[in-house]
mmCIF entry with sequence, helices, sheets and N, C-alpha, C, O atoms, coordinates in Angstrom:
data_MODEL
# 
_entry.id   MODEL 
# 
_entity.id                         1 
_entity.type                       polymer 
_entity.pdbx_number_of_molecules   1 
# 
_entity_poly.entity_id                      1 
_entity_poly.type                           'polypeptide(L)' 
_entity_poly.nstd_linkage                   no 
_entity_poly.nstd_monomer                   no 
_entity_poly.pdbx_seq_one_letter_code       
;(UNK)(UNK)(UNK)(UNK)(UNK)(UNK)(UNK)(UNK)(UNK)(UNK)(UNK)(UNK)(UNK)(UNK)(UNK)(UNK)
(UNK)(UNK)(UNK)(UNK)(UNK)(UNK)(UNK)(UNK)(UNK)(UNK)(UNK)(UNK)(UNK)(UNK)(UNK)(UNK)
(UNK)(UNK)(UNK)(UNK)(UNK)(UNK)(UNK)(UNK)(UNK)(UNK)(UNK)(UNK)(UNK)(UNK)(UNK)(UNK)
(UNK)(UNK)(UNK)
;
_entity_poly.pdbx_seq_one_letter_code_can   XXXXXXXXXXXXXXXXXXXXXXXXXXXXXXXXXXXXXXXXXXXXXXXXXXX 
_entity_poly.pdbx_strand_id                 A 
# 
loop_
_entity_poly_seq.entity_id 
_entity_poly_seq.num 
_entity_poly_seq.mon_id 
_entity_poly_seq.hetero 
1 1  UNK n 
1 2  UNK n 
1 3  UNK n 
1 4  UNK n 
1 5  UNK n 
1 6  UNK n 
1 7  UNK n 
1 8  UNK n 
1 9  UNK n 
1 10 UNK n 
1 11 UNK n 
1 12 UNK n 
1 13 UNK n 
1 14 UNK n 
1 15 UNK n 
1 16 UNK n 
1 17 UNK n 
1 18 UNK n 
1 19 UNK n 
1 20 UNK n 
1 21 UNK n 
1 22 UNK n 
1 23 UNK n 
1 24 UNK n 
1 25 UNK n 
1 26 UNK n 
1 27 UNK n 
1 28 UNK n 
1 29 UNK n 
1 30 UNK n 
1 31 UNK n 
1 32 UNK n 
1 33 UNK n 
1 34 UNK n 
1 35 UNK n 
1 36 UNK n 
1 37 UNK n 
1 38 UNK n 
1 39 UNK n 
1 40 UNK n 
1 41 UNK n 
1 42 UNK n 
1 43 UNK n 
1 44 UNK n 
1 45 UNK n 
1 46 UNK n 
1 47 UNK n 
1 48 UNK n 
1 49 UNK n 
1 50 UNK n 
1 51 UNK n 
# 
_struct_asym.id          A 
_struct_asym.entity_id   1 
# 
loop_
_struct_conf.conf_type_id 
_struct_conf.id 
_struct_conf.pdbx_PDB_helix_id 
_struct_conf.beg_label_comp_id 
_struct_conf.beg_label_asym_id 
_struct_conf.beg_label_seq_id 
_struct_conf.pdbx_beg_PDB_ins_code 
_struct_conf.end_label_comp_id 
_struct_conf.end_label_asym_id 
_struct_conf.end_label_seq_id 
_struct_conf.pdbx_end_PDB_ins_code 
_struct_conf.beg_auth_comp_id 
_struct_conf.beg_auth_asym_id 
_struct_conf.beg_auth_seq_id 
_struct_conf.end_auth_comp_id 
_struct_conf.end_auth_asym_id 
_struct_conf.end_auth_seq_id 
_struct_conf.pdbx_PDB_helix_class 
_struct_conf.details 
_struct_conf.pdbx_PDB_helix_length 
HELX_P HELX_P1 AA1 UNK A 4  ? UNK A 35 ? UNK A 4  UNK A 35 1 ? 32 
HELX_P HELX_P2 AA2 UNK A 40 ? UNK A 49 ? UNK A 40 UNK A 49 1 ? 10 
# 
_struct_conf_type.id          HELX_P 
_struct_conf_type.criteria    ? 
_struct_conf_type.reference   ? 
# 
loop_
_atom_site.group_PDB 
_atom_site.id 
_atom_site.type_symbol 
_atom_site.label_atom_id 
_atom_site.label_alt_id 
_atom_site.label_comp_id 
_atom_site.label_asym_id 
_atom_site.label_entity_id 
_atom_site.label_seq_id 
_atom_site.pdbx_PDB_ins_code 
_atom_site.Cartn_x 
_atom_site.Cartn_y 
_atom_site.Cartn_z 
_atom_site.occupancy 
_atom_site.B_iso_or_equiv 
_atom_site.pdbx_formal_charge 
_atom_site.auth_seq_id 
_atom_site.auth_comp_id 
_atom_site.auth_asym_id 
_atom_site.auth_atom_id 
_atom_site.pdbx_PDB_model_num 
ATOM 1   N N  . UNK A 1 1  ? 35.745 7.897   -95.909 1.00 0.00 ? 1  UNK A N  1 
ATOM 2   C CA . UNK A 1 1  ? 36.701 7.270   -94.981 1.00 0.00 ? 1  UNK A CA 1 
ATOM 3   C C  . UNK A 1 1  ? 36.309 7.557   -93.525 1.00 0.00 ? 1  UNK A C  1 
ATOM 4   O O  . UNK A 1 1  ? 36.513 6.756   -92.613 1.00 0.00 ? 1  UNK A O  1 
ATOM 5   N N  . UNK A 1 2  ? 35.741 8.736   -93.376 1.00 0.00 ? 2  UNK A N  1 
ATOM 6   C CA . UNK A 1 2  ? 35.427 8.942   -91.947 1.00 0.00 ? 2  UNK A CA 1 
ATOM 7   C C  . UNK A 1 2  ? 34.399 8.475   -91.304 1.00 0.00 ? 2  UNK A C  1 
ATOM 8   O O  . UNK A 1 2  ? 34.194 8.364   -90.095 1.00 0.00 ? 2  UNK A O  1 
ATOM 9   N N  . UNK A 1 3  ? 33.433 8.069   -92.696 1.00 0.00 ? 3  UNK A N  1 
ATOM 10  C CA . UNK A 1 3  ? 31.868 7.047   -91.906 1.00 0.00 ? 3  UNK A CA 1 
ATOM 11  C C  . UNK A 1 3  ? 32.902 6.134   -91.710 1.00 0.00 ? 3  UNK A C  1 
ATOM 12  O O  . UNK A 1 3  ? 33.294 6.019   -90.549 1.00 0.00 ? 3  UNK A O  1 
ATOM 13  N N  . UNK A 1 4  ? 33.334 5.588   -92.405 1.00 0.00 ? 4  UNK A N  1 
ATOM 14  C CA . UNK A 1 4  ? 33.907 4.025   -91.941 1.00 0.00 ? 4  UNK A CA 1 
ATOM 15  C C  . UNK A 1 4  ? 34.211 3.630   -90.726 1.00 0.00 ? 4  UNK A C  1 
ATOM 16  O O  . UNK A 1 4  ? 33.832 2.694   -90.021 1.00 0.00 ? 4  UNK A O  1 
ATOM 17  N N  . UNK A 1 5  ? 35.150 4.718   -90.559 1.00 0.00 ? 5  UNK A N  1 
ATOM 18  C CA . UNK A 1 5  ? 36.138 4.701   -89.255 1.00 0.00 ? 5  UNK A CA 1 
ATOM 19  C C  . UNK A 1 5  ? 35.082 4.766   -87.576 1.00 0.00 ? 5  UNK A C  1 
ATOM 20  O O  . UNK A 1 5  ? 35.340 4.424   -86.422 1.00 0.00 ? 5  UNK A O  1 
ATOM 21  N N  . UNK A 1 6  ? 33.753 5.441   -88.304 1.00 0.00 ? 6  UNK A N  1 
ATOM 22  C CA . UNK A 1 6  ? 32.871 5.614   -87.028 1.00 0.00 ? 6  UNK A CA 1 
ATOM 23  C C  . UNK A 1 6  ? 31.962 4.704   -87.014 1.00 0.00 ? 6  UNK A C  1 
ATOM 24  O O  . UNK A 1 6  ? 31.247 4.691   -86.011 1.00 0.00 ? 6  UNK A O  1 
ATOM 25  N N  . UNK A 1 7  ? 31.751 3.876   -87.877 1.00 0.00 ? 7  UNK A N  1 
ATOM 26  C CA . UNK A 1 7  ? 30.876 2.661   -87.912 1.00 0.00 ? 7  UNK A CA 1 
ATOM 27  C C  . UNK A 1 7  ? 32.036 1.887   -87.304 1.00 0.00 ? 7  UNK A C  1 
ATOM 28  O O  . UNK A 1 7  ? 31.847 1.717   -86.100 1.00 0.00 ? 7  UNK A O  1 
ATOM 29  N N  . UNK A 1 8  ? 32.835 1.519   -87.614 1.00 0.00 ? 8  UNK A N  1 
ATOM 30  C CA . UNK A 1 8  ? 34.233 0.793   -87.338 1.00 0.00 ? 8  UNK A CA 1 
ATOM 31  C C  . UNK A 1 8  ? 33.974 0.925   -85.451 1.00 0.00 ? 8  UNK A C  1 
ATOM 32  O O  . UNK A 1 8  ? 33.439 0.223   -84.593 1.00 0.00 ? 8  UNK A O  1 
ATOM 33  N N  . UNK A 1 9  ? 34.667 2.180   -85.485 1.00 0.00 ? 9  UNK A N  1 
ATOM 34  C CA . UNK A 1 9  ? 34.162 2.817   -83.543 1.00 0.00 ? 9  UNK A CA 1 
ATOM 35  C C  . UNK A 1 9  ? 33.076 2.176   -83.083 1.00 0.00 ? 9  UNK A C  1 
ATOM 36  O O  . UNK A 1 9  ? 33.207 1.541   -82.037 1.00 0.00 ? 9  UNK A O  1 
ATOM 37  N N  . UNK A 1 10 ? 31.760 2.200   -83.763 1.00 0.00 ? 10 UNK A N  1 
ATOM 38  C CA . UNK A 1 10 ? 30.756 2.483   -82.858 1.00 0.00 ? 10 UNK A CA 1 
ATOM 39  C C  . UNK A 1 10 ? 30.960 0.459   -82.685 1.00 0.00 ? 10 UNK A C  1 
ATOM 40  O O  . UNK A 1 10 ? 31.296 0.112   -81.553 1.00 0.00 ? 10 UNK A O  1 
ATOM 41  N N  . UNK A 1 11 ? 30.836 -0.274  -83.343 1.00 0.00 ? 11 UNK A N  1 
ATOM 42  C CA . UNK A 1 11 ? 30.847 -1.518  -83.644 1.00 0.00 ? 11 UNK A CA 1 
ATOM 43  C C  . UNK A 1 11 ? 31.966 -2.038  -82.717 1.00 0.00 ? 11 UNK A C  1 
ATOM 44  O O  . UNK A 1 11 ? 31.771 -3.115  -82.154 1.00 0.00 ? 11 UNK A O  1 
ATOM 45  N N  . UNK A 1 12 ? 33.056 -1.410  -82.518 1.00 0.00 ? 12 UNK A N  1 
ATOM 46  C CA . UNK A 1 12 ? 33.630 -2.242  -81.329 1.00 0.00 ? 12 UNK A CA 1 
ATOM 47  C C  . UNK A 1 12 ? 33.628 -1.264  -79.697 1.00 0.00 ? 12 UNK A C  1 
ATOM 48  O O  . UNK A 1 12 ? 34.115 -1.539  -78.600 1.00 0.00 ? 12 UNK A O  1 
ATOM 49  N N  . UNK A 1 13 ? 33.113 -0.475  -80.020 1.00 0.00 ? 13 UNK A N  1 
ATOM 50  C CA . UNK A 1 13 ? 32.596 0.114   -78.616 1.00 0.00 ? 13 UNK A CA 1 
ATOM 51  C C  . UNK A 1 13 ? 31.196 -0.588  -78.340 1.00 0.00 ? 13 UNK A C  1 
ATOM 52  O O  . UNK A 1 13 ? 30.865 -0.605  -77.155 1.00 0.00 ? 13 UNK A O  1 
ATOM 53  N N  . UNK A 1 14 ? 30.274 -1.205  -79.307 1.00 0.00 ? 14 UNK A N  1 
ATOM 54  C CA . UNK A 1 14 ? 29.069 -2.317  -79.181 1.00 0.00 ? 14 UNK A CA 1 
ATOM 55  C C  . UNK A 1 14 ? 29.564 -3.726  -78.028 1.00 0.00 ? 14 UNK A C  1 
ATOM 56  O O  . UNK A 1 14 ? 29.181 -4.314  -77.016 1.00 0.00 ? 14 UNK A O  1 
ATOM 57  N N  . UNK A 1 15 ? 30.597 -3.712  -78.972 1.00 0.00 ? 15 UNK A N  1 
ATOM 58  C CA . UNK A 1 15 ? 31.474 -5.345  -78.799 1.00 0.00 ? 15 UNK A CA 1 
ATOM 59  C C  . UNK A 1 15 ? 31.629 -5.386  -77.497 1.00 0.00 ? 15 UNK A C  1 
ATOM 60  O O  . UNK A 1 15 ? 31.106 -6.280  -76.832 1.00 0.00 ? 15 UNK A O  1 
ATOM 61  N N  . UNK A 1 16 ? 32.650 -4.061  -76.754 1.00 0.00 ? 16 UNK A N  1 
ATOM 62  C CA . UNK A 1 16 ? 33.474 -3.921  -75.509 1.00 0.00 ? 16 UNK A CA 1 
ATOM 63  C C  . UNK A 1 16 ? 32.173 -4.223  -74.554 1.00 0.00 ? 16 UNK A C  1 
ATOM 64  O O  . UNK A 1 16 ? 32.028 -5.176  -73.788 1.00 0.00 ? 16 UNK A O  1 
ATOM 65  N N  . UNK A 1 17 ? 30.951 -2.758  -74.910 1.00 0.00 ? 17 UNK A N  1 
ATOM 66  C CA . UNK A 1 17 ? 29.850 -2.756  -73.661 1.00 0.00 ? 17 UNK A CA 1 
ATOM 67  C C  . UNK A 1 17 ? 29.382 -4.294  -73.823 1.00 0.00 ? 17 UNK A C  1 
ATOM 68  O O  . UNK A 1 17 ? 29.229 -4.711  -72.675 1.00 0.00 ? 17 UNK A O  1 
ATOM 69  N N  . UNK A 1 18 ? 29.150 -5.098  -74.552 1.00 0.00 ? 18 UNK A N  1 
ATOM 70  C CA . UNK A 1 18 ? 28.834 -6.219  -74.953 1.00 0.00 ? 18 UNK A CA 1 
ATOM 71  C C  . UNK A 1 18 ? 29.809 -7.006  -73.784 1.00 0.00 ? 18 UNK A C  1 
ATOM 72  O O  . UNK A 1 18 ? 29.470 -7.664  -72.801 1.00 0.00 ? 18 UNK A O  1 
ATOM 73  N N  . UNK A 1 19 ? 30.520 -6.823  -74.061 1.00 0.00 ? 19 UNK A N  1 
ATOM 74  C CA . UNK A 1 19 ? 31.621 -7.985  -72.921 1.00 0.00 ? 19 UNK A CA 1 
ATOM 75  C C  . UNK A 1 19 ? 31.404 -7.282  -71.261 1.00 0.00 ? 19 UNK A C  1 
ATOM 76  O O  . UNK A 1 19 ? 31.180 -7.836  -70.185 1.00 0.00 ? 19 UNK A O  1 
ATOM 77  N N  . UNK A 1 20 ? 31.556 -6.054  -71.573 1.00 0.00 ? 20 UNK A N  1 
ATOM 78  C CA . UNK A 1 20 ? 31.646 -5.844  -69.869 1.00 0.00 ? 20 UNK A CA 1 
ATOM 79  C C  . UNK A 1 20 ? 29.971 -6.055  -69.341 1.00 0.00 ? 20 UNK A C  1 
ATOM 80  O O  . UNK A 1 20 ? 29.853 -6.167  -68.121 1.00 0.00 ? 20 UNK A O  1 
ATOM 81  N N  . UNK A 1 21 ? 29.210 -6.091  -69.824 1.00 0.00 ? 21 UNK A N  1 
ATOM 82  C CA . UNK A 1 21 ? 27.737 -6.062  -69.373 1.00 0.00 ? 21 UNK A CA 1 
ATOM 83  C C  . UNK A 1 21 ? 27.624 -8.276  -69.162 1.00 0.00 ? 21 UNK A C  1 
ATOM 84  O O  . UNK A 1 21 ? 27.299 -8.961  -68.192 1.00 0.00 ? 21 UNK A O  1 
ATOM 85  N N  . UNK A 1 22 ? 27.893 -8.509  -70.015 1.00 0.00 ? 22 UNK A N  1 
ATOM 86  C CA . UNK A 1 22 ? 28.133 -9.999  -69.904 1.00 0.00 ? 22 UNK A CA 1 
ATOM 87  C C  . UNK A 1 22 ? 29.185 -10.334 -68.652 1.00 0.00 ? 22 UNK A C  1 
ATOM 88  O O  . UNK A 1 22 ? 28.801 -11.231 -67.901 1.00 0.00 ? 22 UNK A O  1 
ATOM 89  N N  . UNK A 1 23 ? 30.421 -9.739  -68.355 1.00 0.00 ? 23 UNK A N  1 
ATOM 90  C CA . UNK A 1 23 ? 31.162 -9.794  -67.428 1.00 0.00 ? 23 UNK A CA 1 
ATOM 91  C C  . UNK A 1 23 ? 30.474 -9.936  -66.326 1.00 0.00 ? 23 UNK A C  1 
ATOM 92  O O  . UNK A 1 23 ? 30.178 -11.016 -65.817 1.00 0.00 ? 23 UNK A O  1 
ATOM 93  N N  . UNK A 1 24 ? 30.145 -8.660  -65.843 1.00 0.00 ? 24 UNK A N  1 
ATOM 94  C CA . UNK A 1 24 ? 28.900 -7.861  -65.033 1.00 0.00 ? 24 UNK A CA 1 
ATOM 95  C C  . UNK A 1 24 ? 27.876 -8.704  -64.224 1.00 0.00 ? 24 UNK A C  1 
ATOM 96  O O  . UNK A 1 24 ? 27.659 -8.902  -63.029 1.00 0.00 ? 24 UNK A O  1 
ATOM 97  N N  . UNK A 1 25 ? 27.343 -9.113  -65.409 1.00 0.00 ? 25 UNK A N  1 
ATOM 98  C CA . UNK A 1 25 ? 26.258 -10.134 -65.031 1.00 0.00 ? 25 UNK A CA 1 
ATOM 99  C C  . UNK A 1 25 ? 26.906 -11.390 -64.679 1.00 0.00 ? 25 UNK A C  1 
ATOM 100 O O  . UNK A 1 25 ? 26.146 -11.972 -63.906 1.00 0.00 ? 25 UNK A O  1 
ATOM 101 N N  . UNK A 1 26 ? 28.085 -12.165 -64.911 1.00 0.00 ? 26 UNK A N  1 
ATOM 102 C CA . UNK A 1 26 ? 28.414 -13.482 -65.067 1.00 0.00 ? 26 UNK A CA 1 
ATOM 103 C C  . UNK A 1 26 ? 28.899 -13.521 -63.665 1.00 0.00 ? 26 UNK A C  1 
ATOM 104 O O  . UNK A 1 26 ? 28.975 -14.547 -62.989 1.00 0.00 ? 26 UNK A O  1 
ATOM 105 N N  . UNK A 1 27 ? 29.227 -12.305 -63.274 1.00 0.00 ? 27 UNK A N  1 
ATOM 106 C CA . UNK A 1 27 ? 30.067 -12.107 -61.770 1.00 0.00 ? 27 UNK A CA 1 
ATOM 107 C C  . UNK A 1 27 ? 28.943 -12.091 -61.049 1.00 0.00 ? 27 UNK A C  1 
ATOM 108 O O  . UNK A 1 27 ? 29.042 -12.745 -60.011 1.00 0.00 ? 27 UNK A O  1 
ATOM 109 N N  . UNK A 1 28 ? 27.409 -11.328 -61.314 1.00 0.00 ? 28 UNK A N  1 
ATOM 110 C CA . UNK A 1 28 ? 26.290 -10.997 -60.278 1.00 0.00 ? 28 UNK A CA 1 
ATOM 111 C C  . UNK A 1 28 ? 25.945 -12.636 -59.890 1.00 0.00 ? 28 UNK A C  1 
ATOM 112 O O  . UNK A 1 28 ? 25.795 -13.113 -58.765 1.00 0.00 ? 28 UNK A O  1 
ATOM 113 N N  . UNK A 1 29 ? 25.867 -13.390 -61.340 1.00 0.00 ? 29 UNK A N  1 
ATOM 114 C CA . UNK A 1 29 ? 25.848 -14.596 -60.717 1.00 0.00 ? 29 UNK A CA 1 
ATOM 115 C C  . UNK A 1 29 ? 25.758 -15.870 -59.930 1.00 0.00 ? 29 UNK A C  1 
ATOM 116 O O  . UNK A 1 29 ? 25.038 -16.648 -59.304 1.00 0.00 ? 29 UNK A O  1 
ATOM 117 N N  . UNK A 1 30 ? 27.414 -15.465 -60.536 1.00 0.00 ? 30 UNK A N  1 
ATOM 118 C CA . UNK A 1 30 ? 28.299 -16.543 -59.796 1.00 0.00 ? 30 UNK A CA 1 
ATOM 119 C C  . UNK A 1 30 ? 28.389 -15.756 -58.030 1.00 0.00 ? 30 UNK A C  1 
ATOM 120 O O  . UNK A 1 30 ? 29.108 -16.135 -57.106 1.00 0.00 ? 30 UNK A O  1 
ATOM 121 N N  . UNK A 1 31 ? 27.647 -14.886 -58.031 1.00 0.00 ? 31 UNK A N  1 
ATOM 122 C CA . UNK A 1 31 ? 27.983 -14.019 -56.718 1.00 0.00 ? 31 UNK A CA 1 
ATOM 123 C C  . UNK A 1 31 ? 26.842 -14.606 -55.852 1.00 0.00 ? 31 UNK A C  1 
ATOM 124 O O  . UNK A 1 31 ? 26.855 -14.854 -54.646 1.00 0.00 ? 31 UNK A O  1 
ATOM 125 N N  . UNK A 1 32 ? 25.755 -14.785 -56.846 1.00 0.00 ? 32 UNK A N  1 
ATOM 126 C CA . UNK A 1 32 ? 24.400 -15.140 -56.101 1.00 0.00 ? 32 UNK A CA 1 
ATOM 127 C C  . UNK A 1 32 ? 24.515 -16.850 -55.753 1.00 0.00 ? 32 UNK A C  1 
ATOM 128 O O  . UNK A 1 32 ? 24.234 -17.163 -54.596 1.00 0.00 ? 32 UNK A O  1 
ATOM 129 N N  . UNK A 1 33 ? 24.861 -17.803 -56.576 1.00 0.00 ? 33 UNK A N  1 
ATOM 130 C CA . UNK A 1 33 ? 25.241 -19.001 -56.915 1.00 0.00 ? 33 UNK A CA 1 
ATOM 131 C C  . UNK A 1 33 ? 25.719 -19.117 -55.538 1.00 0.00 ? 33 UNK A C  1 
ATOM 132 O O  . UNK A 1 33 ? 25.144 -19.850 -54.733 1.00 0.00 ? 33 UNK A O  1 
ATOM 133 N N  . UNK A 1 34 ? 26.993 -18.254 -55.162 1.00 0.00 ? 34 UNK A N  1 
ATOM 134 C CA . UNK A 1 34 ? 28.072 -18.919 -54.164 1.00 0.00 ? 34 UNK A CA 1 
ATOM 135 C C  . UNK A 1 34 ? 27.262 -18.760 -52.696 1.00 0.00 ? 34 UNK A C  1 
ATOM 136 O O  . UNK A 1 34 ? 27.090 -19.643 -51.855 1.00 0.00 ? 34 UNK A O  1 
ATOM 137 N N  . UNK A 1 35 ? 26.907 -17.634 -52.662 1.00 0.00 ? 35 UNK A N  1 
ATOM 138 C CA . UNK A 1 35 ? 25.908 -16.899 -51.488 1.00 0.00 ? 35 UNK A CA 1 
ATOM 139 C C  . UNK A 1 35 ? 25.021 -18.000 -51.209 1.00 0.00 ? 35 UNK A C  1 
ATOM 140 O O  . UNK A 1 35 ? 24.946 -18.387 -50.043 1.00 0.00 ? 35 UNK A O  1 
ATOM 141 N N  . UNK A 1 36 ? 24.288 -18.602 -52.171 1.00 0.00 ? 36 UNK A N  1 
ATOM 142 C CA . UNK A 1 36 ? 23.164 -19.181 -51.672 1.00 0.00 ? 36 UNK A CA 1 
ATOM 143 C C  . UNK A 1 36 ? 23.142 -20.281 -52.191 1.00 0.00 ? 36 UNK A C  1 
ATOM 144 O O  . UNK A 1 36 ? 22.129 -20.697 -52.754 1.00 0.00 ? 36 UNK A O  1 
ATOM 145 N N  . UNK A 1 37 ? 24.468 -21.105 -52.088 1.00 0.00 ? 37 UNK A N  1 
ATOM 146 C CA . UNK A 1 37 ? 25.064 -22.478 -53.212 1.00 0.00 ? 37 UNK A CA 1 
ATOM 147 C C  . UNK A 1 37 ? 24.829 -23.457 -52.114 1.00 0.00 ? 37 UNK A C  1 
ATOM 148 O O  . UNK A 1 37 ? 25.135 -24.576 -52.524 1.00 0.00 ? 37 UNK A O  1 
ATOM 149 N N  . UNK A 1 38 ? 24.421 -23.481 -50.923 1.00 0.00 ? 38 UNK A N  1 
ATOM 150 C CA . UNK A 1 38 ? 23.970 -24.724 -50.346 1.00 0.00 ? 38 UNK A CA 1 
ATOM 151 C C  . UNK A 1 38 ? 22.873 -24.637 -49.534 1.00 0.00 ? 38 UNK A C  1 
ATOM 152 O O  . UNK A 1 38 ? 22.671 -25.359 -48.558 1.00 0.00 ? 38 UNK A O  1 
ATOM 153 N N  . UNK A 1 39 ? 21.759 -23.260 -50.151 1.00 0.00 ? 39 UNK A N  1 
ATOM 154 C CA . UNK A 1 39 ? 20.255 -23.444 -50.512 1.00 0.00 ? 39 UNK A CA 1 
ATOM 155 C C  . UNK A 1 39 ? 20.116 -24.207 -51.005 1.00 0.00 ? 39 UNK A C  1 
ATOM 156 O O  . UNK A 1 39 ? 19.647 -25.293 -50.663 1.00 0.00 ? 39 UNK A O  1 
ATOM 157 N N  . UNK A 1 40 ? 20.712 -23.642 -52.530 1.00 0.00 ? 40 UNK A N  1 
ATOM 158 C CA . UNK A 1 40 ? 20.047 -24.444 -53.494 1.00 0.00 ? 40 UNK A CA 1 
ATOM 159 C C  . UNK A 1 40 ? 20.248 -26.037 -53.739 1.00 0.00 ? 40 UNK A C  1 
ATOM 160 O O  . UNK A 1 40 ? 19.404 -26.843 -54.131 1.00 0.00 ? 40 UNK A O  1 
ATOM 161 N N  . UNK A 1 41 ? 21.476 -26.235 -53.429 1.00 0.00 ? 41 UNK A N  1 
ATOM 162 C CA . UNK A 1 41 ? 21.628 -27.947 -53.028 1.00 0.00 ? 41 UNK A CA 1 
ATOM 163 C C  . UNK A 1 41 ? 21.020 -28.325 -52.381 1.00 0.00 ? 41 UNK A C  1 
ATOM 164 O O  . UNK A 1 41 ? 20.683 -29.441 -52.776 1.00 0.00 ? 41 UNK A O  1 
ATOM 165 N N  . UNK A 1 42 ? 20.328 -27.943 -50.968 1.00 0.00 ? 42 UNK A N  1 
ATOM 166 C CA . UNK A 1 42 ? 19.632 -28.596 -49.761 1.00 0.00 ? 42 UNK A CA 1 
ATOM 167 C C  . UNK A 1 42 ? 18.251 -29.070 -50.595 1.00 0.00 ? 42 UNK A C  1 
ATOM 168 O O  . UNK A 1 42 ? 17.810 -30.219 -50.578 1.00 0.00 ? 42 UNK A O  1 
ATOM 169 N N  . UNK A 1 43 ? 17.677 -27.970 -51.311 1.00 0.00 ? 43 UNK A N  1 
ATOM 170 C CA . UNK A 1 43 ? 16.473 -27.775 -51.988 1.00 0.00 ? 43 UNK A CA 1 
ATOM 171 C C  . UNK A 1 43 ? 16.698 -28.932 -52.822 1.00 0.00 ? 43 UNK A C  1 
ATOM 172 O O  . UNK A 1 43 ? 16.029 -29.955 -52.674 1.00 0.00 ? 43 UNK A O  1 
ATOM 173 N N  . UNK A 1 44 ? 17.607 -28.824 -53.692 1.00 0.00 ? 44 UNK A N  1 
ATOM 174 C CA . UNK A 1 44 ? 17.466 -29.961 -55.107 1.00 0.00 ? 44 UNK A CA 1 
ATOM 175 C C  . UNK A 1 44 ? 17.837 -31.091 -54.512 1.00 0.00 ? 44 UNK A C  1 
ATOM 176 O O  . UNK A 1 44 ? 17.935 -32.047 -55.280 1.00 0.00 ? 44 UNK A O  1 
ATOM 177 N N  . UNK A 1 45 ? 18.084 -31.297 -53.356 1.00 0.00 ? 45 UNK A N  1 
ATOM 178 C CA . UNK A 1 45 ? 18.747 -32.814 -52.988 1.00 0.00 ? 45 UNK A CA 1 
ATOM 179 C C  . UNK A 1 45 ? 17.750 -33.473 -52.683 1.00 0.00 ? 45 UNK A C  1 
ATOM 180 O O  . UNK A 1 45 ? 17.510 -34.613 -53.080 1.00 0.00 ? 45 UNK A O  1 
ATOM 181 N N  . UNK A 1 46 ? 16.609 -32.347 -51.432 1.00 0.00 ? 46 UNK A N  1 
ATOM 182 C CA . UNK A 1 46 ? 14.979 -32.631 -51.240 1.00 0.00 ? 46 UNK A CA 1 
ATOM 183 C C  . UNK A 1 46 ? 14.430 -32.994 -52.013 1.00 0.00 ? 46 UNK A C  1 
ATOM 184 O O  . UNK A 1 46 ? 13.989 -34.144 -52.005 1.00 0.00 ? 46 UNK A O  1 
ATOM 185 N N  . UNK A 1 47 ? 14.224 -32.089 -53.066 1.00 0.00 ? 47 UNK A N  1 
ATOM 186 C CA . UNK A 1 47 ? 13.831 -32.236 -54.162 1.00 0.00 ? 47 UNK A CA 1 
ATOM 187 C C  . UNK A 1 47 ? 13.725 -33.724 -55.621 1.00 0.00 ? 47 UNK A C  1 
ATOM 188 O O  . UNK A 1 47 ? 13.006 -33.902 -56.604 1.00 0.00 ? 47 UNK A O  1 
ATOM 189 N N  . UNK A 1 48 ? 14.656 -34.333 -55.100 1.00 0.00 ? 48 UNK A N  1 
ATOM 190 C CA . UNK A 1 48 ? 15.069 -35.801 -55.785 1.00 0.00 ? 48 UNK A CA 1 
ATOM 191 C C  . UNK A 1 48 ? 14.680 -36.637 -55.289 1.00 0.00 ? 48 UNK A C  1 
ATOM 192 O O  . UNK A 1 48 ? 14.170 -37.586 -55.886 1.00 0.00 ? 48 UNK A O  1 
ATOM 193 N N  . UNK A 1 49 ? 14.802 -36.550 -53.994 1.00 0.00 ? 49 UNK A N  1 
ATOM 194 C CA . UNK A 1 49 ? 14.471 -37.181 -52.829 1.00 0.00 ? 49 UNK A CA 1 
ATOM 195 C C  . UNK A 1 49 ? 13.049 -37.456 -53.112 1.00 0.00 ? 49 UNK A C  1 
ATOM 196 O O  . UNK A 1 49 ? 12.673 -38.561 -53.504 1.00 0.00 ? 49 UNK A O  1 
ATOM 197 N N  . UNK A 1 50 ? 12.420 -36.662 -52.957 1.00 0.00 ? 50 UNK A N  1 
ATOM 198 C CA . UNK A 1 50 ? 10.970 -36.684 -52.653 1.00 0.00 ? 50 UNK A CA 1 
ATOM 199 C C  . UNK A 1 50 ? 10.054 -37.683 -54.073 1.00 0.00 ? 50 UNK A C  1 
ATOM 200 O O  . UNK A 1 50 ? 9.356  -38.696 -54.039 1.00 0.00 ? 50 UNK A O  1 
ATOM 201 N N  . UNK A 1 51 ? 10.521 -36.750 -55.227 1.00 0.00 ? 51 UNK A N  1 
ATOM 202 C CA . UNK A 1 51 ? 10.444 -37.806 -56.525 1.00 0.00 ? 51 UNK A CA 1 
ATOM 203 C C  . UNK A 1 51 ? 10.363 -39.089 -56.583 1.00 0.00 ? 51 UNK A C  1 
ATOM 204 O O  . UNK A 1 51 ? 10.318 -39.656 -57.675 1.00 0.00 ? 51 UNK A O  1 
# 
């Protein structure tokens, strides 16, 4: 009963770091995205353009 319970543990303490590391990153992002969100439009608009 007590492996269980710690496989059980370790498997949603996997899950949690699993979400906050995905969080983490989804925020570094959307952080970089916003910062430099009409670089990257100027670039891809050129970019079509030129095509």
């Amino acid at each position: 009963m007590k492996q269980w319970d710690r496989e059980q543990t370790n498997r949603y303490g996997l899950l949690l770091v699993t979400c906050i590391v995905a969080l983490v990153l989804a925020l570094i992002i959307m952080g970089i995205i916003s910062s430099q969100g009409p670089f990257f439009d100027q670039e891809w608009s050129l970019g079509m353009e030129t095509i």
